[in-house]
C-alpha positions as CSV (number, residue, x, y, z in Angstrom):
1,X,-33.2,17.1,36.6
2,X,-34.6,19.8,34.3
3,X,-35.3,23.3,36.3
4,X,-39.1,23.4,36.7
5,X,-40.4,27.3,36.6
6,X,-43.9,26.9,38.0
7,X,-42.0,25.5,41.2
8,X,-39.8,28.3,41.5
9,X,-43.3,30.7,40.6
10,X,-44.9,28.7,43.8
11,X,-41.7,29.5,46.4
12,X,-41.6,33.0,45.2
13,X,-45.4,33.5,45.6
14,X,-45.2,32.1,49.0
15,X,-42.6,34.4,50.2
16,X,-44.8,37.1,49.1
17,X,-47.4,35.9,51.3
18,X,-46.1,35.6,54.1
19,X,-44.5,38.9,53.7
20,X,-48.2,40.4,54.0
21,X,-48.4,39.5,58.2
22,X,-49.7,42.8,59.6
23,X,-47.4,44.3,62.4
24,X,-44.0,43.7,60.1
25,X,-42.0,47.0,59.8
26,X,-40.9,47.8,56.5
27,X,-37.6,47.2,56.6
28,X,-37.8,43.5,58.2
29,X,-40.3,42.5,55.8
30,X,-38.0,43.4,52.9
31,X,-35.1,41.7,54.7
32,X,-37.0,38.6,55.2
33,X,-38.2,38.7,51.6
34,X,-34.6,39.5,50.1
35,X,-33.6,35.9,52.2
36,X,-36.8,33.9,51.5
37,X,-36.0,35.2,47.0
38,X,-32.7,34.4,47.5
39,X,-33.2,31.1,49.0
40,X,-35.4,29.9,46.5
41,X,-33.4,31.0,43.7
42,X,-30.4,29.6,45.5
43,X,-32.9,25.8,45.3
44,X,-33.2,26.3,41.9
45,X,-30.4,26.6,40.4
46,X,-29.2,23.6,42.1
47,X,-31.5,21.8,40.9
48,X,-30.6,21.7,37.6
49,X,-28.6,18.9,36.4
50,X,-25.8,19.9,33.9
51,X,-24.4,17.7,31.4
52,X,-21.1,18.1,29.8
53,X,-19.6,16.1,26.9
54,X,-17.2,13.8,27.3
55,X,-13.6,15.0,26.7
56,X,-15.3,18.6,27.9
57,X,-13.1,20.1,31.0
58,X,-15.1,20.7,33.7
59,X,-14.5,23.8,36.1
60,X,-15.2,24.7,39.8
61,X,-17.6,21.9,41.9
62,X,-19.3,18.8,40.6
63,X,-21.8,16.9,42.6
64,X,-23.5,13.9,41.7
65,X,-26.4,14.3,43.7
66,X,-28.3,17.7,42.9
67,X,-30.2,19.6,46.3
68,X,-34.0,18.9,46.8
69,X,-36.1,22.3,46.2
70,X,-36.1,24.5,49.1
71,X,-39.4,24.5,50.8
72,X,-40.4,28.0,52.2
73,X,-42.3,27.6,55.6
Protein backbone atom coordinates (compact mmCIF):
# COMPACT_ATOMS: atom_id res chain seq x y z
CA UNK A 1 0.00 0.00 0.00
CA UNK A 2 1.15 3.52 -0.98
CA UNK A 3 2.09 5.74 2.31
CA UNK A 4 -0.80 8.20 2.67
CA UNK A 5 0.53 11.74 4.17
CA UNK A 6 -2.80 13.32 5.16
CA UNK A 7 -3.13 10.12 7.59
CA UNK A 8 0.11 10.53 9.07
CA UNK A 9 -0.89 14.68 9.25
CA UNK A 10 -4.20 13.40 11.24
CA UNK A 11 -2.08 11.03 13.94
CA UNK A 12 0.34 13.71 14.41
CA UNK A 13 -2.36 16.45 14.87
CA UNK A 14 -4.03 14.28 17.30
CA UNK A 15 -1.07 13.78 19.49
CA UNK A 16 -0.87 17.47 19.65
CA UNK A 17 -4.15 17.63 20.99
CA UNK A 18 -4.15 15.74 23.42
CA UNK A 19 -0.95 17.04 24.59
CA UNK A 20 -2.99 20.39 25.37
CA UNK A 21 -4.82 18.61 28.75
CA UNK A 22 -4.36 21.21 31.45
CA UNK A 23 -2.57 19.98 34.64
CA UNK A 24 0.30 18.00 32.43
CA UNK A 25 3.86 19.06 33.59
CA UNK A 26 6.10 19.93 30.97
CA UNK A 27 8.22 17.35 30.95
CA UNK A 28 5.45 14.38 30.76
CA UNK A 29 3.72 16.12 28.10
CA UNK A 30 6.79 16.13 25.95
CA UNK A 31 7.53 12.50 26.87
CA UNK A 32 4.14 11.45 25.90
CA UNK A 33 4.37 13.41 22.74
CA UNK A 34 7.94 12.11 21.84
CA UNK A 35 5.97 8.35 22.11
CA UNK A 36 2.64 9.28 20.61
CA UNK A 37 5.32 10.98 17.09
CA UNK A 38 7.15 8.16 17.26
CA UNK A 39 4.39 5.74 17.21
CA UNK A 40 2.85 7.19 14.40
CA UNK A 41 5.83 7.44 12.39
CA UNK A 42 6.69 3.98 13.45
CA UNK A 43 2.72 3.07 11.61
CA UNK A 44 3.81 4.68 8.76
CA UNK A 45 6.47 3.53 7.50
CA UNK A 46 5.16 0.10 7.79
CA UNK A 47 2.76 0.80 5.92
CA UNK A 48 4.35 1.15 2.93
CA UNK A 49 4.60 -1.66 0.67
CA UNK A 50 7.98 -2.07 -1.10
CA UNK A 51 8.49 -3.70 -4.30
CA UNK A 52 11.74 -5.08 -5.42
CA UNK A 53 12.60 -6.59 -8.92
CA UNK A 54 12.94 -9.76 -9.53
CA UNK A 55 16.49 -11.15 -9.42
CA UNK A 56 16.95 -7.95 -6.85
CA UNK A 57 18.57 -9.29 -3.29
CA UNK A 58 16.59 -8.49 -0.68
CA UNK A 59 18.20 -7.45 2.84
CA UNK A 60 17.05 -7.51 6.57
CA UNK A 61 12.97 -8.60 7.14
CA UNK A 62 10.29 -9.19 4.60
CA UNK A 63 6.66 -9.49 5.55
CA UNK A 64 3.93 -10.12 3.43
CA UNK A 65 1.37 -8.58 5.26
CA UNK A 66 2.16 -4.75 6.05
CA UNK A 67 0.79 -3.27 9.82
CA UNK A 68 -2.58 -1.44 9.93
CA UNK A 69 -1.99 2.52 10.78
CA UNK A 70 -1.62 3.16 14.33
CA UNK A 71 -4.59 4.72 15.82
CA UNK A 72 -3.73 7.29 18.57
CA UNK A 73 -6.46 7.27 21.45
Amino acid sequence: MPLIKPVLELQILAAFQKMSTPGMDMATAQRELAKELANAIDAYIKSATIIVPPGQAVVGSVTSTPAPPALIS
